[in-house]
C-alpha positions as CSV (number, residue, x, y, z in Angstrom):
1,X,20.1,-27.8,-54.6
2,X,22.4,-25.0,-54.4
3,X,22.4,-22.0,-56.9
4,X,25.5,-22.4,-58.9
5,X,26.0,-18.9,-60.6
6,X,27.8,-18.7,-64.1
7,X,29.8,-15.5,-62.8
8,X,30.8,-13.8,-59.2
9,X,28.0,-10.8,-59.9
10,X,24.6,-9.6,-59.7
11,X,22.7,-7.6,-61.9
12,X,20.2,-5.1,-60.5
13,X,17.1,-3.6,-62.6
14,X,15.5,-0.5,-62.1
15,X,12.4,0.2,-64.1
16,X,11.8,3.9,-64.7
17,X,9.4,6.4,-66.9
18,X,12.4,9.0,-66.3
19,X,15.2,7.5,-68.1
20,X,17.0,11.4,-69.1
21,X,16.7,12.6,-65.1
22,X,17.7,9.1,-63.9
23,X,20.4,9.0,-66.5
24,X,21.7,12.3,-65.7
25,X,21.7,10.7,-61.8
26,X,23.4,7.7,-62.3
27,X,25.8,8.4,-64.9
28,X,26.6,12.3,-63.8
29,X,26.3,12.5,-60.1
30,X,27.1,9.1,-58.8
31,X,29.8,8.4,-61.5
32,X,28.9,5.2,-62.5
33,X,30.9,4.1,-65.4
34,X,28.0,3.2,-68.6
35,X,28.5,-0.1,-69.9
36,X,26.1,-0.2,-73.2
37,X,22.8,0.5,-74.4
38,X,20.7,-2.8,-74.7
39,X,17.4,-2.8,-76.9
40,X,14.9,-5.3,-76.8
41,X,11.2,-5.6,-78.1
42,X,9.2,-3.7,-76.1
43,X,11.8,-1.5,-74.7
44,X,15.7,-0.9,-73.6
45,X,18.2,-0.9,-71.0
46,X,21.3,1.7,-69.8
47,X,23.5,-0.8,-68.4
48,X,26.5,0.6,-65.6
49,X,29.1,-1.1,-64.2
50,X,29.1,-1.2,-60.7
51,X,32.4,-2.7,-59.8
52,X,31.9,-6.6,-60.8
53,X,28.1,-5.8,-60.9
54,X,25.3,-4.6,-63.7
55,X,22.7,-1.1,-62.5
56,X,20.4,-1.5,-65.3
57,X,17.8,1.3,-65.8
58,X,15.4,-0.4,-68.2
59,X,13.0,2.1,-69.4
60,X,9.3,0.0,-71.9
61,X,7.0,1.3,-74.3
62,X,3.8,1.3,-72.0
63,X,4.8,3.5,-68.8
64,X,4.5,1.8,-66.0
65,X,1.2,1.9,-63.5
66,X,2.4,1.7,-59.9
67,X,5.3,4.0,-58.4
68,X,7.5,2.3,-55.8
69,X,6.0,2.5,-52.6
70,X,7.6,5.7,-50.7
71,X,9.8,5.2,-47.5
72,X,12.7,2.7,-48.5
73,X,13.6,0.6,-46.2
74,X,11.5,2.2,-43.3
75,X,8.1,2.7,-45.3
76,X,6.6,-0.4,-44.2
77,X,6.5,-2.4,-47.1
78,X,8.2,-5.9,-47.6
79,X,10.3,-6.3,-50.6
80,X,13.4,-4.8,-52.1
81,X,13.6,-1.6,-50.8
82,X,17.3,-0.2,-51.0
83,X,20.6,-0.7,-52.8
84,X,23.9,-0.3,-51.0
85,X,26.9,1.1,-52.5
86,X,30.0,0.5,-50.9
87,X,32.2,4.4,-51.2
88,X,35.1,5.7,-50.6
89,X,33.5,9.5,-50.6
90,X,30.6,9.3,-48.3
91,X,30.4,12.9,-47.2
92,X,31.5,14.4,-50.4
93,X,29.2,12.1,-52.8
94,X,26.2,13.1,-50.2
95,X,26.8,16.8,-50.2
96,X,27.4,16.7,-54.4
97,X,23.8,14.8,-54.4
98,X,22.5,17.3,-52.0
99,X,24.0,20.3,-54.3
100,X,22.8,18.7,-57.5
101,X,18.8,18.9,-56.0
102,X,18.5,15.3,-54.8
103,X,17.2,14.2,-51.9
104,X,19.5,12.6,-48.7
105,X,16.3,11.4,-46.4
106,X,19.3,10.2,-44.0
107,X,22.4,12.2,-43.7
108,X,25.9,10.3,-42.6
109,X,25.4,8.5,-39.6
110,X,28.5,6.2,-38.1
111,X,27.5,2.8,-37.5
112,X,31.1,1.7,-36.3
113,X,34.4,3.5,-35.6
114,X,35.0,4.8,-39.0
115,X,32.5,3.9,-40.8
116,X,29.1,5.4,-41.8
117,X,25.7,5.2,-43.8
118,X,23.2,7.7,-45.4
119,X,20.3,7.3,-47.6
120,X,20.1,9.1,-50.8
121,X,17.3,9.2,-53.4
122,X,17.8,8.9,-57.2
123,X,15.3,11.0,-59.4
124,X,12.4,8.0,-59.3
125,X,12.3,8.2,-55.3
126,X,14.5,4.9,-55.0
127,X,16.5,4.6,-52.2
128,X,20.5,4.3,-51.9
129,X,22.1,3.6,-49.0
130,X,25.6,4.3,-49.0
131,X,28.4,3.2,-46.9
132,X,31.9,3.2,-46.1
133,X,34.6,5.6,-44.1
């Protein structure tokens, strides 16, 4: 069987304890446009767009346990580790994260003619990697 989706997206969730400092990230530094708030019994979502995608930062009423483990994709844990944001801006959105107190673990690095990564952190210690020219 093949999965059949009902639209061409994904939705991504991150859980967080944080939600003002992660808001302040997501919405104010990266730019991403906010969609809605979503409440729900037991706790509530900021949804983004993220061009035909969903970021959701879903924040419960019992804080959570267990941190992500440290080291995205190079901390030697299996899993989802990173999301990857396709940009037009690499270098400026990296130095504005960089000015704004955020951590860049991995600073731009071309991986083809004209086109590079780096690896930013968001205010939870979640890896982004993003890419473009």
């Amino acid at each position: 069987m093949t999965m059949q989706l009902a639209t061409p997206m994904i939705e991504v969730g991150l859980v967080t304890d944080n939600m003002e400092a992660m808001l302040r990230f997501y919405r104010d530094v990266l730019g991403l446009p906010f969609l809605a708030e979503l409440k729900y019994p037991g706790g509530s979502q900021q949804r983004f767009s993220c061009g035909s995608s969903v970021l959701k930062l879903a924040t419960f009423d019992h804080p959570s346990k267990n941190p992500s483990p440290p080291g995205g994709p190079f901390g030697g844990v299996q899993g989802m580790r990173y999301i990857s944001f396709p940009v037009q801006n690499l270098r400026q959105l990296v130095s504005e994260v960089r000015a704004g107190g955020y951590n860049v673990p991995t600073e731009p690095t071309e991986f083809s003619p004209g086109n590079s990564f780096a690896f930013i952190q968001d205010p939870d210690g979640n890896w982004i990697e993003l890419y473009g020219p």
